[in-house]
Each structure stands twice: as structure tokens, then as C-alpha cells.
N, C-alpha and C positions, 0 to 999 in steps of 0.2 A: 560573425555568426549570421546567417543569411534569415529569410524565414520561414521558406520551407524546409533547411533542415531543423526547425524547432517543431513544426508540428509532422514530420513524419517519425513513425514509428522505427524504434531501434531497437537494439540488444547489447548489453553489455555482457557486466557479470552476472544478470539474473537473467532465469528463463522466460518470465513476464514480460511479455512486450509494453512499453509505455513512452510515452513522448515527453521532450523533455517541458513543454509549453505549460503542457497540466499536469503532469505527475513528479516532475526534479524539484525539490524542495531544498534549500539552502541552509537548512537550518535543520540538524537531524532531530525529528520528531519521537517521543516515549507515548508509552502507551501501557497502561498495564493487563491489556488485553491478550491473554494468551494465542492468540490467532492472529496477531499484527506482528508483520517483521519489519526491521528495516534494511534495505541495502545500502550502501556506500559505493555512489558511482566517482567518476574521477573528478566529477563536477559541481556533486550536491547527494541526496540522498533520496530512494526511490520507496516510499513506503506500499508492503504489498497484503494482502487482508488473504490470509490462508482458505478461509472458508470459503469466499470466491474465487480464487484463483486468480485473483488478476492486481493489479497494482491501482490503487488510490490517489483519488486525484487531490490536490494540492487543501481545497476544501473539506476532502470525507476524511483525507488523515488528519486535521484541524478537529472535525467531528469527533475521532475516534477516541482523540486524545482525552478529550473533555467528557465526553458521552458514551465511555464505551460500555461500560455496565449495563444498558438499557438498551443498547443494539441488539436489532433482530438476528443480525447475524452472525452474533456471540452467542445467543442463543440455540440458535438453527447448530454451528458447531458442538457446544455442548452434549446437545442430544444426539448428536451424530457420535460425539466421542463417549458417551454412556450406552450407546445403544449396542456399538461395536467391539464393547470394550470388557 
């Protein structure tokens, strides 16, 4: 594994672009946050936060795990999904 291919940006099976340096996590991460998915790449697991749109780096999925109830943007979700719903 070289190491520019660890910090350039790829695509697998998800449409999230994310690198594998900060976002491939080894160990697949829960959450009981309704707005956190995880992927299953061929290598490790790619956790992605719906309300942003974009994939969690190795630290904010650690966060999300422990913390998600008080996240802002579980919140911000929330009202977006009562707003429209």
C-alpha cells in the first residue's frame, strides 16, 4: 500500500467519496443514531452521517457512537424530517 493511494479520495460501493487514511475504520462502528449508516468496504467499514451527506472520519464516527443523542446534527435532521414530513 503506497501512500498516496491512502490519502486520495476513492469510490467504492458507496457514493460518498472518502479516503481510506481518515474515514476506513477496521472495526465496524453502531450508532443508534438514526442518520448514521455504515458501509462494508472490502477492507474495513466506511461510516457515513446522512444529514451531511458525506462520510465520517475515523474520530466523528468515535463521536457519534458515544455522543449521538446531543449532536447537532441529529437534531438539524430531525426537524428537517418533521418539517417535511
Amino acid at each position: 500500500m503506497s501512500f498516496t493511494r491512502d490519502i486520495t479520495p476513492y469510490q467504492r460501493k458507496t457514493d460518498v467519496k472518502h479516503t481510506r487514511i481518515a474515514n476506513l475504520l477496521e472495526i465496524k462502528p453502531k450508532s443508534e443514531c438514526p442518520f448514521f449508516e455504515v458501509h462494508e468496504e472490502g477492507d474495513g467499514y466506511v461510516a457515513i452521517c446522512k444529514v451531511q451527506g458525506r462520510a465520517l472520519t475515523r474520530h466523528e464516527a468515535r463521536l457519534c457512537e458515544e455522543y449521538w443523542e446531543k449532536c447537532p446534527f441529529k437534531r438539524y435532521g430531525d426537524f428537517l424530517k418533521d418539517l417535511f414530513t
